[in-house]
FIKOL-663158 format. One line per 5 residues: number of its first residue (from 1); their letters; for each residue x, y, z of C-alpha. Coordinates in nm, 3 decimals, m for minus. Layout:
% FIKOL-663158
NUM = a = X:Y:Z  ... .
***
This chain:
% FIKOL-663158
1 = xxxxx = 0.000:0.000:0.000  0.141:0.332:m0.086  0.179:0.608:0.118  m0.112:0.851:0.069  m0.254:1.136:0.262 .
6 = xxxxx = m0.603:1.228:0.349  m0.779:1.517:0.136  m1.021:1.732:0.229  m1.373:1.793:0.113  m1.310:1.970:m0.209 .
11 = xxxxx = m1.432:2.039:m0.543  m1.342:1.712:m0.802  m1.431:1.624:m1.141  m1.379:1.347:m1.356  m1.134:1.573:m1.503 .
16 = xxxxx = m0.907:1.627:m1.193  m1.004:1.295:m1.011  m0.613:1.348:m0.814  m0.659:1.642:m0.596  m0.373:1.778:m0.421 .
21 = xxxxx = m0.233:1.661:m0.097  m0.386:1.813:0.171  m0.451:1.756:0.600  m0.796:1.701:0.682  m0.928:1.648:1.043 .
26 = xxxxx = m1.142:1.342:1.114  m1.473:1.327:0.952  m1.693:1.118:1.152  m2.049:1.183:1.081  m2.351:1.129:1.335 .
31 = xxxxx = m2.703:1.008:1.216  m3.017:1.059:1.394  m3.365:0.956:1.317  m3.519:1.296:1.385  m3.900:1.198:1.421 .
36 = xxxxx = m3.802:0.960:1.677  m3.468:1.187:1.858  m3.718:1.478:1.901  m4.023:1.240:2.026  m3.775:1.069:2.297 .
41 = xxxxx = m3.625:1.468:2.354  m4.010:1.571:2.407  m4.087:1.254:2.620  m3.816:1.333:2.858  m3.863:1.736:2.886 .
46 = xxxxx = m4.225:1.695:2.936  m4.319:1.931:2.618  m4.293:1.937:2.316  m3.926:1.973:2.133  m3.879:2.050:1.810 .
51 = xxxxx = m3.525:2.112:1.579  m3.627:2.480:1.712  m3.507:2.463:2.084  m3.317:2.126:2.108  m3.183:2.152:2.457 .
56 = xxxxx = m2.787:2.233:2.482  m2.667:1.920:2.634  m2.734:1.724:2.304  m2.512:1.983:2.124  m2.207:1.959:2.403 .
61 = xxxxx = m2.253:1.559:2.402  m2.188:1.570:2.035  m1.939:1.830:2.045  m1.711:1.636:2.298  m1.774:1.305:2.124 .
66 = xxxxx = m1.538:1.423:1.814  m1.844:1.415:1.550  m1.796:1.664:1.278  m2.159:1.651:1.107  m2.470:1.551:1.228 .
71 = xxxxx = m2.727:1.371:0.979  m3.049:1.452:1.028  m3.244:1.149:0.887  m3.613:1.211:0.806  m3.661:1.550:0.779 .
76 = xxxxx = m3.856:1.617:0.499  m4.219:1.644:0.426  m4.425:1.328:0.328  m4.814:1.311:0.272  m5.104:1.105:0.331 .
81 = xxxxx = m5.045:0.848:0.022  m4.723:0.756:0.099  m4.866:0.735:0.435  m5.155:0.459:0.321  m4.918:0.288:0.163 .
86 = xxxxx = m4.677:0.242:0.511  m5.003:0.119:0.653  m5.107:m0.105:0.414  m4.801:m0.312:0.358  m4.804:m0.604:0.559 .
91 = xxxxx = m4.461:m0.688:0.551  m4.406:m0.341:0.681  m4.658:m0.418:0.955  m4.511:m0.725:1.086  m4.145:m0.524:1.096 .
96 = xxxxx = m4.346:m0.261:1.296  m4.446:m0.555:1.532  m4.137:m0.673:1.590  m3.974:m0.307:1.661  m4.253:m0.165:1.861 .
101 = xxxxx = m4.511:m0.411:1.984  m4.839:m0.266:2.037  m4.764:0.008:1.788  m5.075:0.226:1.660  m5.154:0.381:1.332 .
106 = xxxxx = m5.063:0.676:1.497  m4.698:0.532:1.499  m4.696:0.550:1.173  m4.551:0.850:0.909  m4.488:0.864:0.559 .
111 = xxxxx = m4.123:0.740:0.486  m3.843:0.995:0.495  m3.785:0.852:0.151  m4.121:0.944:m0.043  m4.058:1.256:m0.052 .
116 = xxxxx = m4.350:1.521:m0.101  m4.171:1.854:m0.045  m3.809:1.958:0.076  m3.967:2.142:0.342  m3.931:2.063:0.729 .
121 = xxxxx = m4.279:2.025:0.909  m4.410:2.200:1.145  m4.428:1.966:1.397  m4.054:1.897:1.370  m3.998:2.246:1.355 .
126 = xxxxx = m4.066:2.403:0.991  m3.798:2.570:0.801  m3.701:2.844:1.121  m3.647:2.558:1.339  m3.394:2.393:1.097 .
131 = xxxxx = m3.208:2.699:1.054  m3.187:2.764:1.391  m3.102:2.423:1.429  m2.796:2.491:1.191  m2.654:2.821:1.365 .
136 = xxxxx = m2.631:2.608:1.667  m2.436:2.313:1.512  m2.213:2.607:1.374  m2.171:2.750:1.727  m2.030:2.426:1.839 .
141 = xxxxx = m1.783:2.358:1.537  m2.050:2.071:1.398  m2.208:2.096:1.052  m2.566:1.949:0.910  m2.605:1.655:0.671 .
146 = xxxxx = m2.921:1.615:0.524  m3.105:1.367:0.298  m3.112:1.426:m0.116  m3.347:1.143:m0.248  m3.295:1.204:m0.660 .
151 = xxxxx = m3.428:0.897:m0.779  m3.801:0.958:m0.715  m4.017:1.143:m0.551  m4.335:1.035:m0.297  m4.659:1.001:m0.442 .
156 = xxxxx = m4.788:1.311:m0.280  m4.570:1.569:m0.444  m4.715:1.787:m0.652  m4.491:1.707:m0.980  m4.732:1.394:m1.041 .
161 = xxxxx = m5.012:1.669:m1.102  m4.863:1.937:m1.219  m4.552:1.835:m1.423  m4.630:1.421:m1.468  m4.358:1.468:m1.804 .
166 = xxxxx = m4.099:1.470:m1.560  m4.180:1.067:m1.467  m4.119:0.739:m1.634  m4.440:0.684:m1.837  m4.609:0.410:m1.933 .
171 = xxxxx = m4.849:0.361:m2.223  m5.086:0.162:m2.072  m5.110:m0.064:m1.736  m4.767:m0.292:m1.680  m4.654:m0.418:m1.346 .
176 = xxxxx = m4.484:m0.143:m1.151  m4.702:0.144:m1.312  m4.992:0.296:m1.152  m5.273:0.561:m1.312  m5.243:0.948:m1.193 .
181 = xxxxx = m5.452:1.224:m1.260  m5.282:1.510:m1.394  m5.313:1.855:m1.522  m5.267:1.709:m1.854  m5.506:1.403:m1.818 .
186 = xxxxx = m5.450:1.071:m1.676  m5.128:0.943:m1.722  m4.944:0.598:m1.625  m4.645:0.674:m1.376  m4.379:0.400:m1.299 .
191 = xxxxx = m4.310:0.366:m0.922  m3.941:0.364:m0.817  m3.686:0.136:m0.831  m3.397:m0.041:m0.764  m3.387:m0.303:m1.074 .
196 = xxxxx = m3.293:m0.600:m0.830  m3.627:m0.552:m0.605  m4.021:m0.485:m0.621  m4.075:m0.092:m0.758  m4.150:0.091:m0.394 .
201 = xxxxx = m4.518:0.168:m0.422  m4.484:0.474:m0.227  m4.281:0.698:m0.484  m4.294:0.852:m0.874  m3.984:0.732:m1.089 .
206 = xxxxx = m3.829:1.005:m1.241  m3.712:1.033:m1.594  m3.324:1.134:m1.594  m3.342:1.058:m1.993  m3.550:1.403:m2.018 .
211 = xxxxx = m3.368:1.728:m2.002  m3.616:1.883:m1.787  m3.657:1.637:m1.563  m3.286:1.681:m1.473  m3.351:2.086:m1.473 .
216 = xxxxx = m3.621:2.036:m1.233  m3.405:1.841:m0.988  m3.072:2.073:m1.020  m3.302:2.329:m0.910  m3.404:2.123:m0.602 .
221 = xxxxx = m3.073:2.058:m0.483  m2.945:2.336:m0.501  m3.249:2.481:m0.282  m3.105:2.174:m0.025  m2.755:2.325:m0.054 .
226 = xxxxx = m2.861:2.607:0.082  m3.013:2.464:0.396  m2.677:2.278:0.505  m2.365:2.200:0.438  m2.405:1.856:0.247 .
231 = xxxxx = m2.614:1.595:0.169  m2.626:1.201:0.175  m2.768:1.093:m0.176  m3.007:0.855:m0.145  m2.916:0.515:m0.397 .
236 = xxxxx = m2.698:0.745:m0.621  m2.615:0.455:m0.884  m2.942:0.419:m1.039  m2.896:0.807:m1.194  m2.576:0.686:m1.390 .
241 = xxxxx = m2.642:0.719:m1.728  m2.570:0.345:m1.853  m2.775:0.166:m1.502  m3.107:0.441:m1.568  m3.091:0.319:m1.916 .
246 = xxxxx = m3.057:m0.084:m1.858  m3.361:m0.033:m1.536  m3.571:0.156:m1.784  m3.506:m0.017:m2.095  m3.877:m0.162:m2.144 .
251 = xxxxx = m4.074:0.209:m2.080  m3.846:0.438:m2.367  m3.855:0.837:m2.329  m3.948:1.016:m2.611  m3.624:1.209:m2.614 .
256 = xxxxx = m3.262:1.067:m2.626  m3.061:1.059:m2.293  m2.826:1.309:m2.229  m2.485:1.246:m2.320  m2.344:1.380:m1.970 .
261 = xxxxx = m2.368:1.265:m1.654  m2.647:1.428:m1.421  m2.397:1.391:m1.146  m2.111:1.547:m1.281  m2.354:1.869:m1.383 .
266 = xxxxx = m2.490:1.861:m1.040  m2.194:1.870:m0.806  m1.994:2.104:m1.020  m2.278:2.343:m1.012  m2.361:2.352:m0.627 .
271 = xxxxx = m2.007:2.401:m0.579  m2.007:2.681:m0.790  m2.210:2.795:m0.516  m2.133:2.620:m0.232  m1.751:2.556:m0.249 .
276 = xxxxx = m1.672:2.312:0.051  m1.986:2.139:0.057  m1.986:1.788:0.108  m2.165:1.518:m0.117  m2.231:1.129:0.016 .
281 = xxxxx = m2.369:0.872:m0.197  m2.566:0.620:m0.109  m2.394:0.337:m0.370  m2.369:m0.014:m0.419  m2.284:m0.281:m0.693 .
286 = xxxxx = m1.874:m0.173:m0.759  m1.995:0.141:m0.847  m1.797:0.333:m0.609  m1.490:0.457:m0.808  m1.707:0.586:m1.066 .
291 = xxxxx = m1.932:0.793:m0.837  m1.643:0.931:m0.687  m1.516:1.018:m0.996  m1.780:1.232:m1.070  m1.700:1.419:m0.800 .
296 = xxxxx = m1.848:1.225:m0.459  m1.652:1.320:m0.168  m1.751:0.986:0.012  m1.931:0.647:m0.116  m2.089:0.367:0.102 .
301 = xxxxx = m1.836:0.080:0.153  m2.092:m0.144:0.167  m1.831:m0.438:0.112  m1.606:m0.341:0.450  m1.949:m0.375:0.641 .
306 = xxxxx = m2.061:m0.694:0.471  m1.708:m0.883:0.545  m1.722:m0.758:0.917  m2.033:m0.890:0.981  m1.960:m1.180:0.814 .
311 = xxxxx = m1.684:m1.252:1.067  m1.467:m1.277:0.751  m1.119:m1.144:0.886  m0.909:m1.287:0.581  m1.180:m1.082:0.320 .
316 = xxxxx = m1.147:m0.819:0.559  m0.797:m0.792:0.530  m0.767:m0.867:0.123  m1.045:m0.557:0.088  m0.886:m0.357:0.232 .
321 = xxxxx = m0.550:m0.389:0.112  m0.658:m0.415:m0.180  m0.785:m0.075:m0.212  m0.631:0.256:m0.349  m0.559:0.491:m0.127 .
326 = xxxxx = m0.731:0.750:m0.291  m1.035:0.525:m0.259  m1.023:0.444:0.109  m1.018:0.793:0.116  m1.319:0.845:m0.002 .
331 = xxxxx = m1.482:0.591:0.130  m1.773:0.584:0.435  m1.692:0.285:0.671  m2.039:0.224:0.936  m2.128:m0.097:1.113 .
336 = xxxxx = m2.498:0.023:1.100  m2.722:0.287:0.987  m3.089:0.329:0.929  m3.074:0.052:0.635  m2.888:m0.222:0.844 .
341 = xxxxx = m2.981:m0.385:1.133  m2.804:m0.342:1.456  m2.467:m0.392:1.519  m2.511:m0.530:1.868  m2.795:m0.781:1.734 .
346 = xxxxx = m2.524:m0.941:1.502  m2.200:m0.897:1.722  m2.080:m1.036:2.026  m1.934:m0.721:2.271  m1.627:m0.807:2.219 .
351 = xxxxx = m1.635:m0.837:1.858  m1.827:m0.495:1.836  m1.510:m0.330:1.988  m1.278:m0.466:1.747  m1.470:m0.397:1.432 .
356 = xxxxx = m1.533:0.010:1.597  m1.159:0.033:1.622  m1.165:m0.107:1.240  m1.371:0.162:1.120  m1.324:0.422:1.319 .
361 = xxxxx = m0.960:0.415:1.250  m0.979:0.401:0.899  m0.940:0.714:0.647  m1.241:0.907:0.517  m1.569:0.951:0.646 .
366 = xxxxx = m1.644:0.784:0.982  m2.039:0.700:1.035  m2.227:0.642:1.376  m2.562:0.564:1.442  m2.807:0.692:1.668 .
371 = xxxxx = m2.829:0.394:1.948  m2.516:0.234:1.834  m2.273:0.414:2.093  m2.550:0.245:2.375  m2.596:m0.083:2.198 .
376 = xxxxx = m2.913:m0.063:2.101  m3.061:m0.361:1.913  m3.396:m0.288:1.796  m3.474:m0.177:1.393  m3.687:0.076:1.382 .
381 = xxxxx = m3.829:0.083:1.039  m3.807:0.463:0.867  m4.200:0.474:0.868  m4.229:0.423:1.263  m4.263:0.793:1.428 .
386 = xxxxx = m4.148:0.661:1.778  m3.924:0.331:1.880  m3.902:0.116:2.183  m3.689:0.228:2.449  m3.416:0.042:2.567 .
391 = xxxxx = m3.164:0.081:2.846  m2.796:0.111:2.766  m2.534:m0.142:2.802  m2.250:m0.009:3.017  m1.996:m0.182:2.887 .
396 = xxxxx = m2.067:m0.074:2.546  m2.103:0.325:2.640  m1.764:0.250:2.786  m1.614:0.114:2.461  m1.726:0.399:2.249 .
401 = xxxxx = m1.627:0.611:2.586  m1.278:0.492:2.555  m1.235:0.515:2.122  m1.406:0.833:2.043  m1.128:1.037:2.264 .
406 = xxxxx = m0.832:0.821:2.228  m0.857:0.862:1.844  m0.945:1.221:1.850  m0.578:1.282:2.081  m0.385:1.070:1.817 .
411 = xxxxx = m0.298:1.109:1.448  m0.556:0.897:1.316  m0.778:1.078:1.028  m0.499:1.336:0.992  m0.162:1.347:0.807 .
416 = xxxxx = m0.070:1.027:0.629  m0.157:0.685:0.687  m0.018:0.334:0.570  m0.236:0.025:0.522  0.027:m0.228:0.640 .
421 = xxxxx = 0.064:m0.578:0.502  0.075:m0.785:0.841  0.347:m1.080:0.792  0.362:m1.461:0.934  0.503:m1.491:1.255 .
426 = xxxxx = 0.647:m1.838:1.182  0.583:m2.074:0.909  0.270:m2.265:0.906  0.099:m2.017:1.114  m0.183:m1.869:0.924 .
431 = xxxxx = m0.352:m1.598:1.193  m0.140:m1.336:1.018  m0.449:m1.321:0.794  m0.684:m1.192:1.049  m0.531:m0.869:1.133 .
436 = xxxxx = m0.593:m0.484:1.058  m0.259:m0.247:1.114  m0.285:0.116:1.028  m0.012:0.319:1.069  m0.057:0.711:1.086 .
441 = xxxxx = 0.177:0.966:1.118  0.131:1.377:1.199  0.432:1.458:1.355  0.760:1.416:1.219  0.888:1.231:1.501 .
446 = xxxxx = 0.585:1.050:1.658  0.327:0.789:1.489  0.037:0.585:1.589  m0.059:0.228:1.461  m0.353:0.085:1.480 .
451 = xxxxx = m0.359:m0.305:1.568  m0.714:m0.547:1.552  m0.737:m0.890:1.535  m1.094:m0.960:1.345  m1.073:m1.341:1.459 .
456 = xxxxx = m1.244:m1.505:1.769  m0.912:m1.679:1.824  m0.576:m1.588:1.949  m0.341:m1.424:1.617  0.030:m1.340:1.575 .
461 = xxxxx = 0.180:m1.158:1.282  0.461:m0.899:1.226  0.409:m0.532:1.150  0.646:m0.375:0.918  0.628:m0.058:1.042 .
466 = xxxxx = 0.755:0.263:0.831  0.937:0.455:1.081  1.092:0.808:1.012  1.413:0.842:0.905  1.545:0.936:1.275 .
471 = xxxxx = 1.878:0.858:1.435  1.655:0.735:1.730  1.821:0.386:1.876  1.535:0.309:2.038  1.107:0.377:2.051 .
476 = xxxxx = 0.873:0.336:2.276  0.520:0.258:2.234  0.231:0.328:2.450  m0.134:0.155:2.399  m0.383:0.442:2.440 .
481 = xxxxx = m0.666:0.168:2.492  m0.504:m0.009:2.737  m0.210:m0.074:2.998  0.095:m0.188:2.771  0.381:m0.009:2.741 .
486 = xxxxx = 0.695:m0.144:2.569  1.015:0.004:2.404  1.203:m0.148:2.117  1.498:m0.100:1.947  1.469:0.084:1.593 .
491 = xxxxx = 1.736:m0.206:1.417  1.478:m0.472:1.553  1.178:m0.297:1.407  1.311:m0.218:1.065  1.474:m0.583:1.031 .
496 = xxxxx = 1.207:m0.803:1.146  0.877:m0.534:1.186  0.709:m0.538:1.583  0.583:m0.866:1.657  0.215:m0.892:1.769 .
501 = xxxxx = 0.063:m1.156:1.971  m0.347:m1.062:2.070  m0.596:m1.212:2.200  m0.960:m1.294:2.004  m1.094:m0.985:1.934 .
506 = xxxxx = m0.746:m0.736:2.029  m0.754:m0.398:1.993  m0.491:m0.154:2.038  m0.385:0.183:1.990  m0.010:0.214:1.992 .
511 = xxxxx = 0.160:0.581:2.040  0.501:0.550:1.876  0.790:0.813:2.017  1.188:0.794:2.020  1.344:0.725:2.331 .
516 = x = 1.704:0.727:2.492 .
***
């Protein structure tokens, strides 16, 4: 792996997809159901709270946990048919059974995902509230994320009256179509869709073949730009030019798609605008690289998560190594977020540490989930307006307790970093493979290296470390997680590399300085 150094959230194009080296502080990004943070905020204050007056000690929690943005998940406005449709599915019903028995109708909102209008309610706090909201967040050094959902819009926005050419149309009735009325007469509309599921009866698939459709939703986000200072884009793939045209294949537009790519117009015009603001995209399928040639500051690494929840420490370890730089970089490492279920109802404690350390360590954008720092292990589905409480497991708050700091006091996210290659500790010993070392380095002189063993068994390996060119005989290093403290001769550690012996599920922090 080749030395590379972190970048920070600035304009890109597929014509300058190198951007100079730069220092960037940790990005770790906070995401909070908002319909269900404010009811729990309102429950506990005894009135109601809304994005208007959230009370301070949310802010300084936040502020001394390291995060740099906070995502505020369900915002937006839905209506009553996307609404019906959250109530009528019975799949959806049983999932609200099993994350809120006893739920209600009343328990039950449009989801954050069919969206009717870019505007905030007023019961979460309308427009004033959010900007308020915002100066606050600014007060403390934190900046808002907030949803962009361009593939499709809920069935109660007003585009499916008033402007139904800016949709996927049908001739007549096929499967995944339903009949509007419009301003221009009834017209079959094509629900959304991923092309490897069921359309999502809730939303209106929009028609990026059509010029105006892609007018229409410039326009829109660059209304959200204003409002914060960037935006998680919801299933960003299906907009690329060659993926809209393979989903859509069967229900033509009467005008040839554009040549370009709606995402490469898009970003380079909101930064026109809105110079450091920060794009996420929501992307699957090993369509990363591309989105993030277009301009993405961060894509899902959907693979990282997949591999540590598979308990696969070997594909773990090949992944990752087997990434550019440039693209771990831009990558957003989670173990859960509103999509996923949660971490703690997959992994032990103990391997919930280890793979924190694993992403939390890593370079680019670091994601936490609402719950996840108190182990919660319920899904709430995105539809349900309030979830089931559940008390906090010390010795998880103490995990997350002990990372968030130790990582913000050491070099990791900043400077340059170095995916080691971990080495066999003896022949015939193959634990080598289960191991994550990261070395970073601020400070001319000083370095940290991150050390996990993924496996539920005891591992050994080498580190070939990359220490500065110092006359320093000897370092010592110093685990920030826990008591060890060792020093070891420089000749040792460039000949063989630092030997590692951890227990299943090690994690440590090593602080690197020369010594007498």
């Amino acid at each position: 792996m080749s030395i590379a150094r972190i970048t920070p959230h600035a304009p890109r194009s597929s014509s300058t997809p190198n951007p100079q080296p730069s220092t960037l502080n940790p990005s770790i990004t906070y995401e909070l159901n908002t319909r269900c943070w404010l009811r729990e905020l309102s429950d506990r204050a005894g009135r109601s709270v809304t994005l208007a007056d959230v009370p301070q000690p949310e802010f300084d929690r936040w502020r001394a946990a390291g995060f740099t943005h906070i995502w505020l998940m369900g915002v937006w406005t839905g209506g009553p048919r996307a609404r019906a449709h959250a109530l009528g599915s019975q799949r959806q019903r049983r999932a609200y059974a099993d994350a809120l028995p006893g739920w209600q109708d009343a328990d039950v909102g449009a989801s954050p995902y069919a969206v009717a209008a870019y505007q905030v309610p007023p019961a979460l706090g309308g427009m004033d509230g959010l900007q308020q909201f915002r100066r606050r967040l600014q007060a403390d050094g934190l900046k808002l994320l907030l949803d962009f959902v361009p593939n499709h819009v809920g069935l109660d926005h007003p585009w499916l009256r008033d402007r139904p050419d800016l949709f996927v149309q049908s001739p007549g009735r096929v499967p995944g179509a339903f009949l509007q009325q419009t301003a221009l007469g009834p017209r079959w509309l094509a629900h959304g869709k991923d092309p490897n599921f069921p359309p999502w009866g809730d939303t209106a698939q929009l028609d990026y073949r059509r010029p105006e459709t892609r007018r229409a939703m410039l326009d829109q986000l660059l209304d959200v730009a204003g409002l914060c200072d960037g935006v998680r884009c919801d299933m960003a793939m299906l907009l690329l030019n060659d993926v809209f045209a393979r989903t859509w294949a069967h229900l033509p537009a009467l005008a040839p798609q554009p040549a370009d790519e709606f995402w490469d117009t898009a970003l380079a015009a909101v930064r026109r605008v809105h110079p450091c603001f920060l794009f996420l995209a929501e992307v699957y399928w090993g369509l990363e690289s591309r989105l993030q040639d277009l301009g993405f500051d961060f894509t899902y690494d959907k693979t990282l998560y997949d591999r540590l929840i598979a308990r696969d420490a070997p594909a773990v370890q090949r992944h990752l190594l087997g990434s550019s730089a440039r693209s771990l970089a831009a990558s957003a490492h989670f173990l859960e977020n509103h999509d996923e279920p949660r971490v703690a109802s997959l992994l032990s404690a103990a391997e919930h540490r280890a793979a924190a350390l694993a992403v939390l360590a890593l370079p680019g954008l670091r994601l936490l989930h609402d719950g996840q720092l108190a182990r919660a292990r319920r899904h709430t589905p995105v539809q349900l307006l309030r979830r089931l409480p559940e008390p906090p497991d010390p010795a998880i708050e103490a995990v997350y307790q002990a990372l968030l700091p130790a990582l913000a006091a050491s070099a990791v996210g900043q400077g340059t970093f170095h995916l080691l290659a971990p080495r066999p500790a003896w022949p015939e010993n193959p634990t080598w493979q289960n191991f994550l070392l990261i070395q970073w380095q601020r400070l001319p002189a000083e370095f940290n290296l991150v050390v996990v063993n993924l496996a539920s068994h005891r591992a050994q390996c080498y580190a070939p470390l990359r220490l500065p060119d110092l006359s320093a005989p000897v370092w010592s290093l110093k685990d920030s997680l826990g008591p060890e403290s060792y020093r070891r001769s420089a000749a040792d550690l460039r000949a063989g590399g630092l030997y590692l012996d951890l227990p299943p599920h090690g994690a440590q922090l090593f602080h690197f300085a020369p010594t007498s």
